[in-house]
C-alpha positions as CSV (number, residue, x, y, z in Angstrom):
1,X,-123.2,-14.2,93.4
2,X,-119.8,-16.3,93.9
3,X,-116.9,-14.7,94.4
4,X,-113.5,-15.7,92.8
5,X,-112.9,-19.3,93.9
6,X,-109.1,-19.9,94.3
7,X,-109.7,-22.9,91.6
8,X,-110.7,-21.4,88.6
9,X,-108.5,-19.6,86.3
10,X,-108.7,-15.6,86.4
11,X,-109.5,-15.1,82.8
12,X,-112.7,-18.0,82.7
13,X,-114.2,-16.1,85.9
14,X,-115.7,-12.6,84.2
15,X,-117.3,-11.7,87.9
16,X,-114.0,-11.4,89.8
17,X,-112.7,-9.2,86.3
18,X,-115.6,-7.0,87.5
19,X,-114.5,-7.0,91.4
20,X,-111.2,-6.2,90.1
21,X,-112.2,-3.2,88.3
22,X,-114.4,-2.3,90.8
23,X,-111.0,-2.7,93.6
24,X,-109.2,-0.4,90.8
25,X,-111.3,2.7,90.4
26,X,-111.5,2.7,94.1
27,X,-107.6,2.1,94.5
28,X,-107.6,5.6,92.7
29,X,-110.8,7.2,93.9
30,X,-111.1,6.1,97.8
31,X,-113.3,8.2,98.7
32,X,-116.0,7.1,95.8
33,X,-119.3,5.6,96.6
34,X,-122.3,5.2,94.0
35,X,-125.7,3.2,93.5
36,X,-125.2,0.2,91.4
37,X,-126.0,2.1,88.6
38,X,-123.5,4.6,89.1
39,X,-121.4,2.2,89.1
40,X,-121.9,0.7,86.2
41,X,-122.5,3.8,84.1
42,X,-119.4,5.9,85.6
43,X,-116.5,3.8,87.5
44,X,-116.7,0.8,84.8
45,X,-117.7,2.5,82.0
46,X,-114.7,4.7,82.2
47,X,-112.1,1.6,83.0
48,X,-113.4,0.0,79.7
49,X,-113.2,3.2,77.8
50,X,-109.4,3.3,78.7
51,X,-108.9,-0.5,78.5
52,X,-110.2,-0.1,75.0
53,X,-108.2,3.0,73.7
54,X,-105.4,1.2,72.8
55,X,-107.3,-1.8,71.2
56,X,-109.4,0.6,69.1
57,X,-106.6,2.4,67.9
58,X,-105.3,-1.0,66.6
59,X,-107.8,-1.9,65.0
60,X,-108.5,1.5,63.2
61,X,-104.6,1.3,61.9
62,X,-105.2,-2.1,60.6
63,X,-108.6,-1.8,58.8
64,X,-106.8,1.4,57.5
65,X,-103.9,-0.5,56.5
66,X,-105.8,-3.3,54.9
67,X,-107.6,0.0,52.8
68,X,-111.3,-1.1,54.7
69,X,-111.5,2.2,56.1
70,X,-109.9,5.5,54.9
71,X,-109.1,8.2,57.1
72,X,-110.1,12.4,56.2
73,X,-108.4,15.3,58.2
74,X,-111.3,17.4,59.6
75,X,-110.7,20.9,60.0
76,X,-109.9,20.6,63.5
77,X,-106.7,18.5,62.9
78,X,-108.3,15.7,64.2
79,X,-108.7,12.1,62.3
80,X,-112.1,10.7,61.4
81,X,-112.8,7.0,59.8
82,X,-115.0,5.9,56.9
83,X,-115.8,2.7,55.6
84,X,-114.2,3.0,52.1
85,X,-116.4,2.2,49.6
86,X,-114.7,1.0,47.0
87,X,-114.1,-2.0,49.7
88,X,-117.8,-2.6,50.5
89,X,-118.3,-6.2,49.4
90,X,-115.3,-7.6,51.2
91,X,-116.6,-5.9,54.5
92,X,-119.7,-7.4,54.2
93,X,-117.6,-11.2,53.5
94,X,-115.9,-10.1,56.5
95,X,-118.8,-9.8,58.8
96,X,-120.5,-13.0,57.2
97,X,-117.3,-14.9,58.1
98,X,-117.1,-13.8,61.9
99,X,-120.7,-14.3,62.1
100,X,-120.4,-17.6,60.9
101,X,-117.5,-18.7,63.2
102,X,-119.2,-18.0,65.7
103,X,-122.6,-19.6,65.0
């Protein structure tokens, strides 16, 4: 394994993102120590899942915006997502498309 070399750029070199996150959750936990698997499935796991809040909830108001998902109030206040299905056929030309670009 190579380590970040001071030549290449920070977001082409995906092992030193890991290090980082690694150096983060034990900036706030110090005292942590875990097996490589422990590591992967509790310290970055749990970075990711709060990296991605944010980016999920964007992209839940704009599929709900662009009426590909609706939303229902469950009884326990909180908000789930469904494809609507009235919409099907464009989600599906979406999906083909993305695939596509990156075939």
């Amino acid at each position: 394994m190579k380590c970040r070399d001071e030549s290449v750029e920070p977001e082409e070199d995906s092992t030193w993102e890991v290090a980082l996150k690694i150096l983060n959750y034990l900036a706030e936990n110090p005292k942590a120590a875990d097996t490589v698997d422990g590591i992967l499935q509790w310290w970055l796991l749990d970075q990711t899942i709060i990296e991605e809040e944010e980016r999920v909830a964007q992209a839940l108001k704009c599929l709900v915006e662009r009426d590909l998902l609706v939303t229902v109030q469950a009884s326990d206040s909180r908000r789930h997502y469904q494809l609507n299905a009235e919409r099907i056929e464009e989600t599906r030309r979406l999906i083909r498309e993305a695939k596509n670009r990156r075939a």
